[in-house]
C-alpha positions as CSV (number, residue, x, y, z in Angstrom):
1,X,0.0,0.0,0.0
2,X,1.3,3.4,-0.7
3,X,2.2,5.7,2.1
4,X,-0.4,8.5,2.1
5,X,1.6,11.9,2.4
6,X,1.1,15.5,1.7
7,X,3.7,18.4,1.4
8,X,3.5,21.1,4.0
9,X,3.8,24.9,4.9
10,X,5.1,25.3,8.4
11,X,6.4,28.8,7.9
12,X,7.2,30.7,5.1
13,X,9.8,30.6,2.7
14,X,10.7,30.5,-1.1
15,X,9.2,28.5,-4.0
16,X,10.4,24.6,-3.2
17,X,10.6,24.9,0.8
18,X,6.8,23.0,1.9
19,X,8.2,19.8,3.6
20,X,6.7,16.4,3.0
21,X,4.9,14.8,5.7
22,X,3.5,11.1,6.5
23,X,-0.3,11.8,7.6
24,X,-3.5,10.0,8.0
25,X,-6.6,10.9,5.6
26,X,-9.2,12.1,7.7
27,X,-13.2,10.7,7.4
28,X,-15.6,13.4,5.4
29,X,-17.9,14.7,7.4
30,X,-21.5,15.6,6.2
31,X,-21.6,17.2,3.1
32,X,-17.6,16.7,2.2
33,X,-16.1,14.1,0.5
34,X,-12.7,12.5,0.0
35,X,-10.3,11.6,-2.9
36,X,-7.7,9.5,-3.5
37,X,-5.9,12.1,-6.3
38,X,-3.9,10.7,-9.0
39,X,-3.1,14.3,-9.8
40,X,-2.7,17.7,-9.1
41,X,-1.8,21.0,-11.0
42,X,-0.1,24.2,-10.0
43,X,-0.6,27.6,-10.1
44,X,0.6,30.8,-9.1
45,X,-0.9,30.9,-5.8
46,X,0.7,27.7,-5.2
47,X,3.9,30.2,-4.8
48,X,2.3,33.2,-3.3
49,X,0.4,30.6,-0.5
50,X,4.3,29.3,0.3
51,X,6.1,32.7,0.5
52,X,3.3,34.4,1.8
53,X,0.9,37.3,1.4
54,X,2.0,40.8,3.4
55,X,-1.4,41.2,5.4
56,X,-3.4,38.1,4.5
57,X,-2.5,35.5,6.8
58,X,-2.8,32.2,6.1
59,X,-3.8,28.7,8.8
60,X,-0.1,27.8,9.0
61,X,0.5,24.6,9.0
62,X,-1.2,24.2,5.5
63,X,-1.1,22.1,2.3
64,X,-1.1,24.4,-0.7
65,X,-2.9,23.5,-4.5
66,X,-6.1,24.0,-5.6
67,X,-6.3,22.2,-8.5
68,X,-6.6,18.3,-8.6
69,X,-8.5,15.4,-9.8
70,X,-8.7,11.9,-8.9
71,X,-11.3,9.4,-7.1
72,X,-14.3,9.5,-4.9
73,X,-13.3,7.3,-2.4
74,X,-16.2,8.4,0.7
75,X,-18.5,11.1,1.3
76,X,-19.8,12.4,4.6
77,X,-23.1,10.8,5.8
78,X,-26.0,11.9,4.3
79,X,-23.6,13.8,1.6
80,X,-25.4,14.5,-1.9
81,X,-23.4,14.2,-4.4
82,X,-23.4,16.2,-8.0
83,X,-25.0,15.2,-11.3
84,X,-22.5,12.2,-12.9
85,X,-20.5,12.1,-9.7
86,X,-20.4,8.6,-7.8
87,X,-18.4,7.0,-5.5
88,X,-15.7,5.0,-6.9
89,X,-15.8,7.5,-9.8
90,X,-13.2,9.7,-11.5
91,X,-13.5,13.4,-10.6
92,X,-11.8,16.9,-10.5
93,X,-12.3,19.6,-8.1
94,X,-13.7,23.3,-8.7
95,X,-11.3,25.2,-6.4
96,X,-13.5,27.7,-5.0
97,X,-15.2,27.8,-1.7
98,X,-18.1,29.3,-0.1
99,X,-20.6,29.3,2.3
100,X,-23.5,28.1,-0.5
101,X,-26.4,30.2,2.0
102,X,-25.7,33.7,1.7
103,X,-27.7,35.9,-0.4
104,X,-24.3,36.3,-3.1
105,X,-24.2,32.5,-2.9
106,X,-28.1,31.7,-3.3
107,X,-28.3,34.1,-6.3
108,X,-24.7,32.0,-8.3
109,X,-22.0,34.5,-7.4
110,X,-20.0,31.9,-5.2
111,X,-17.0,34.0,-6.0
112,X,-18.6,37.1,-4.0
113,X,-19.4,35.3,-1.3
114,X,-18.0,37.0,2.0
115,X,-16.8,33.9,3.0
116,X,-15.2,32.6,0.0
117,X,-11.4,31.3,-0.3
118,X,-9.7,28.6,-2.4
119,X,-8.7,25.4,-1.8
120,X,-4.6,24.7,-0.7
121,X,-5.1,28.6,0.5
122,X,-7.4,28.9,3.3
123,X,-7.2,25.2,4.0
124,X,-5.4,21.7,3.1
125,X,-5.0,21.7,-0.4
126,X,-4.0,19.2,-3.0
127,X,-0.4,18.8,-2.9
128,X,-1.2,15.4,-1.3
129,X,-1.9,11.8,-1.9
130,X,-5.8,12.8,-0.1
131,X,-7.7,15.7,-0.3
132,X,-10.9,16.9,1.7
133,X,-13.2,19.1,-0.2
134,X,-17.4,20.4,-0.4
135,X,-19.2,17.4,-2.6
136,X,-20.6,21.0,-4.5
137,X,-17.2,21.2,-5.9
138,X,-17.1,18.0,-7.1
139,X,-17.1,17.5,-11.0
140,X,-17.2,14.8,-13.9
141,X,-13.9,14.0,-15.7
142,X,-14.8,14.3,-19.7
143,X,-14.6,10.7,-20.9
144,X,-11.9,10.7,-22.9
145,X,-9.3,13.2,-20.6
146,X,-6.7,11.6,-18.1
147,X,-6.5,12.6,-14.6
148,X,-3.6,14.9,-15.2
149,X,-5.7,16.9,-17.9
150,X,-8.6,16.4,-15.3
151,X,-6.3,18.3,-12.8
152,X,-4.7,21.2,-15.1
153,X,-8.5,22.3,-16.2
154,X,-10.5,24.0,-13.6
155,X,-9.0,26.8,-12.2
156,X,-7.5,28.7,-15.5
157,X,-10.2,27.7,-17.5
158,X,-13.1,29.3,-14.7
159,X,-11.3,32.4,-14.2
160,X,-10.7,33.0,-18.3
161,X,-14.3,32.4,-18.6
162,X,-15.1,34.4,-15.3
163,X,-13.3,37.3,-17.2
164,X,-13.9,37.0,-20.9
165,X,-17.6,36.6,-20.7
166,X,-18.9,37.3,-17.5
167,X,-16.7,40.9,-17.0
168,X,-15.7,41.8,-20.0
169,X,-18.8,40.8,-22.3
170,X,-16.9,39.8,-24.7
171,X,-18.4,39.6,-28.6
172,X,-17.8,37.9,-31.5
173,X,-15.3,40.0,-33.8
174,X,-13.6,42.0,-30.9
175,X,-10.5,41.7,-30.1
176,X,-8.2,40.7,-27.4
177,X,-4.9,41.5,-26.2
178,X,-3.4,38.8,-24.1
179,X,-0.9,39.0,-21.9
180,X,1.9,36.5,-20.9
181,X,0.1,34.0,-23.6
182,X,2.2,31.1,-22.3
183,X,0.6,31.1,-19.1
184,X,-1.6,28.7,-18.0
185,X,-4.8,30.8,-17.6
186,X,-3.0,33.1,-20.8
187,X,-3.1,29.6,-23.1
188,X,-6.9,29.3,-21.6
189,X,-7.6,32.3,-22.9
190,X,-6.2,32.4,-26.1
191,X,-8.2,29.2,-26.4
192,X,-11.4,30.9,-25.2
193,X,-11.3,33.6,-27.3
194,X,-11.1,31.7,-30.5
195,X,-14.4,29.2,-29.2
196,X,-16.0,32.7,-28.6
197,X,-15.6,34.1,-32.1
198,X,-13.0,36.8,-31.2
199,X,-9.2,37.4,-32.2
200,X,-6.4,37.2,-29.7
201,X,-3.3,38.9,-30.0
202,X,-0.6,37.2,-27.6
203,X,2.3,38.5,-25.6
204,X,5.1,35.9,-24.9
205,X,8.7,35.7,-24.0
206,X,10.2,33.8,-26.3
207,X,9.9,32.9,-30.1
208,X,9.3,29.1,-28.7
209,X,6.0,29.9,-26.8
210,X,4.7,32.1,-30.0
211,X,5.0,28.9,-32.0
212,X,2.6,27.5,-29.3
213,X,0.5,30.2,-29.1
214,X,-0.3,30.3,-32.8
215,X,-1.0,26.4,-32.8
216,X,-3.8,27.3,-29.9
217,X,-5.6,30.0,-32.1
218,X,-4.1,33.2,-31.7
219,X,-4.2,35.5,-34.4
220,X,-1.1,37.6,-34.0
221,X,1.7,36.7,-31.4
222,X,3.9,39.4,-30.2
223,X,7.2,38.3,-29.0
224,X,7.6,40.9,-25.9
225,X,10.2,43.3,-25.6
226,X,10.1,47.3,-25.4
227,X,6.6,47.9,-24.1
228,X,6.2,51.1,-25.9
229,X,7.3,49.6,-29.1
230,X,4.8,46.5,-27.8
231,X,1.5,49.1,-27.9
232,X,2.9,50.8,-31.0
233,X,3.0,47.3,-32.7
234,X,-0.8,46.2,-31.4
235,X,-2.3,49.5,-32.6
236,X,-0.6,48.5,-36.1
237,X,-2.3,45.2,-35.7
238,X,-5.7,47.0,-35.2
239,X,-6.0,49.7,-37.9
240,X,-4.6,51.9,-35.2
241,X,-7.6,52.1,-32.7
242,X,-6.7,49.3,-30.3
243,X,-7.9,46.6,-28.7
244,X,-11.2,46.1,-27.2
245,X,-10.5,43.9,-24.6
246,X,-7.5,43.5,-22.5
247,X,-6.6,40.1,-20.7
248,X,-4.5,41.2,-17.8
249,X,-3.3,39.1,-15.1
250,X,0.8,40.5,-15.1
251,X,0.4,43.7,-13.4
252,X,2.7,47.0,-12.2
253,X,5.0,45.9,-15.2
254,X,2.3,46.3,-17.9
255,X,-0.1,48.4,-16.8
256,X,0.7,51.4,-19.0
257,X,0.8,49.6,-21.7
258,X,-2.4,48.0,-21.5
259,X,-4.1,51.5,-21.2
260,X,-2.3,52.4,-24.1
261,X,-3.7,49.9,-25.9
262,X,-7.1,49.7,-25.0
263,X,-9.3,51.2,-27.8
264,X,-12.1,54.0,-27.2
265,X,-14.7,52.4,-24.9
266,X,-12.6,48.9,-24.4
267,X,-12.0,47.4,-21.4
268,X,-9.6,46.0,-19.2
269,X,-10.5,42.8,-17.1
270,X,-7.6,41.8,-14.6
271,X,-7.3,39.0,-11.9
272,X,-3.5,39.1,-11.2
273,X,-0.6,41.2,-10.1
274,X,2.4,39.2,-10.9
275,X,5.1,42.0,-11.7
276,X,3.6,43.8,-8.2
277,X,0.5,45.1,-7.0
278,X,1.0,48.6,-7.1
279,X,0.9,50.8,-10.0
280,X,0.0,54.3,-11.1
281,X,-1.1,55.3,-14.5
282,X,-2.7,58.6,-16.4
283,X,-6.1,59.2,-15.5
284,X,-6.6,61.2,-18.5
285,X,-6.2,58.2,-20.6
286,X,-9.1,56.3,-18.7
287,X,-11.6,58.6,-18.7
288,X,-10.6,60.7,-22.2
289,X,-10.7,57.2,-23.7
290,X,-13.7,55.9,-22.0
291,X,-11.8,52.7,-20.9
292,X,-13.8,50.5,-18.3
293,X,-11.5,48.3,-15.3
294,X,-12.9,45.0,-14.2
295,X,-11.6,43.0,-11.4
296,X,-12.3,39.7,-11.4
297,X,-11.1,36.7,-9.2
298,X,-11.7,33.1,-9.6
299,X,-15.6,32.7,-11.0
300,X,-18.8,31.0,-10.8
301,X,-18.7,27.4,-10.1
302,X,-21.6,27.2,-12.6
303,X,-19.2,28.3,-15.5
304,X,-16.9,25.3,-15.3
305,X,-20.5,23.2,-15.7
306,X,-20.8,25.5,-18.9
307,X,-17.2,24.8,-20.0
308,X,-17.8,20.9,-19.7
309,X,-21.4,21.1,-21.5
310,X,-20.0,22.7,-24.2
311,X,-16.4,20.2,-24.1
312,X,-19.6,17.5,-24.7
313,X,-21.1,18.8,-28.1
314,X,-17.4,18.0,-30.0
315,X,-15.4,15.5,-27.5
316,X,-13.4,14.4,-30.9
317,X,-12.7,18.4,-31.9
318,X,-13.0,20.1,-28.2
319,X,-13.3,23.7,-28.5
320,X,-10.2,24.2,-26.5
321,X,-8.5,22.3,-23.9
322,X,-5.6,22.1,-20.9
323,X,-1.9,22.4,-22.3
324,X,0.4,20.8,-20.2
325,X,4.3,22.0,-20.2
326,X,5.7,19.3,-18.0
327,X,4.5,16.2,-15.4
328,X,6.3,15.1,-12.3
329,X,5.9,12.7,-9.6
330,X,4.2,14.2,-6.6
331,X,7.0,13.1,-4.2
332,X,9.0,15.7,-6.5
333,X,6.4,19.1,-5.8
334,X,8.9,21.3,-4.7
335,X,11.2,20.9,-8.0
336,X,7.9,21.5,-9.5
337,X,7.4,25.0,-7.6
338,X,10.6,26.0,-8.8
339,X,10.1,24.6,-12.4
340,X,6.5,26.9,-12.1
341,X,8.5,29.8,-11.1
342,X,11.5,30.0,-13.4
343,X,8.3,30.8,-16.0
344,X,10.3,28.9,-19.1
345,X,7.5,26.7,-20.0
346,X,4.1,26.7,-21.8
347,X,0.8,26.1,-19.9
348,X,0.6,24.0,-16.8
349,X,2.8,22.2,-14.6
350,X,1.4,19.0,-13.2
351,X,2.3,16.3,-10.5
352,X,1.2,12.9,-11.2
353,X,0.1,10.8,-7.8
């Protein structure tokens, strides 16, 4: 039998330091369930959850990732589970948590929910041969995924979604400036963008991730380097009056530049700071230019249903799907951190349980 172990926070450090740990899987109680995972995915907040988050402190000791898919092993007593969800079953997990009875909650806006955190952040994630979560944030793997697709889907794909359609609005024949394209929620994007009818111009680091990008959809790629030659170059692009949408998620680093090029009455939809939080910018460009500024943070747990109805209607020719940049073993998480942070690769970074 496998030992069952997880990889812990104890205090904070850089990307690599949570320590592994024998433990014992806990019973679900009502209304939870348990998983044996066979994988899990990283993201960013894998990091930020390990170094830490200057005022947001987090339930040290703590197992971090959020995203992760494997089987339903038991569920609480009296536990209901999801449409297409059984026990023994194959399933992945919608990272998001909430109370499911406030009035933000009852109405679908999970994400607003004054409760709300994610999984591996405000408690035991799935860097671990076990996880604990809701049976509400249980879903179906598509029939013809593995687990580690399973894993790299949920989290990138909700909060493209979460930004594309529900902020932004956006229509078909707009288009879309994403930044770092080679991301995992950037690739989603690109991805989404196509399904949705629009064009996506992406920003990456390296010639290598363009060639990606253009095999995922993207109708120009701009290999990043000046920024001021960067918005120059994407109001070339767009018969000189910008974008109409812009994808950010990189922050301090590109805000000008997004502003810049954001068209008369486009809009900027962001759910990341990843160059720094802090920025300042000309107000005369917002409000001379009519530009609109979203927020947006993780998403409604109903849009990843959405995401897998509309995977169903073309399983042989899916409208977009996960890309994975590299799979290791799960006893190897922290190399994995580092790989995620050196940023060289394309899409997701996966640990296989």
């Amino acid at each position: 039998m496998v030992e069952s172990f997880r990889f812990r926070i104890h205090e904070h450090g850089p990307a690599g330091s949570p320590v592994r740990e024998a433990f014992q899987p806990a019973d679900p109680k009502p209304g939870w369930v348990r998983l044996e995972l066979k994988a899990m995915a990283l993201n960013r907040l894998d990091l930020w959850t390990t170094e830490g988050i200057p005022g947001f402190p987090l339930p040290l000791p703590l197992t971090p990732g959020c995203d992760g898919a494997g089987v339903l092993e038991a569920a609480g007593e009296g536990t209901i589970l999801p449409p297409g969800v059984e026990l023994g079953g194959s399933v992945m997990i919608a990272p998001g948590l909430s109370c499911g009875v406030c009035p933000a909650c009852l109405r679908g806006d999970d994400m607003l929910c004054p409760g709300y955190g994610v999984l591996g952040h405000v408690c035991d994630g799935t860097a671990a041969t076990h996880v604990l979560v809701p049976a509400a944030n249980l879903l179906p793997i598509p029939g013809n995924w593995d687990f580690e697709q399973a894993a790299a889907f949920p989290l990138v794909f909700l909060t493209a979604w979460e930004m594309l359609v529900h902020k932004a609005a956006l229509r078909p024949g707009e288009t879309v400036l994403v930044w770092g394209g080679g991301s995992g929620v950037g690739s989603a994007a690109i991805q989404l963008v196509k399904a949705l009818g629009g064009a996506a111009i992406a920003v990456v680091g390296s010639e290598a991730k363009a060639m990606h990008c253009w095999d995922l959809g993207a109708e120009h790629v701009i290999v990043r380097s000046d920024l001021k030659a960067l918005a120059t170059k994407v109001r070339e692009l767009t018969g000189k009056r910008g974008v109409d949408v812009v994808f950010e998620h990189t922050g301090a680093a590109t805000w000008a530049t997004s502003l810049a090029a954001c068209a008369r009455g486009g809009r900027i939809v962001t759910c990341g700071a990843t160059t720094g939080r802090e920025t300042t910018f000309d107000l005369r460009a917002l409000f001379a230019k009519q530009i609109r500024i979203l927020g947006s943070y993780m998403g409604r747990r109903e849009h990843l249903w959405t995401l897998l109805s509309l995977l169903q209607r073309n399983p042989i020719n899916p409208p977009f799907r996960p890309v994975i940049d590299r799979v290791f073993d799960l006893a190897d998480y922290p190399e994995a951190q580092r790989h995620l942070e050196a940023g060289q690769g394309f899409g997701k970074v996966v640990c296989r349980v």
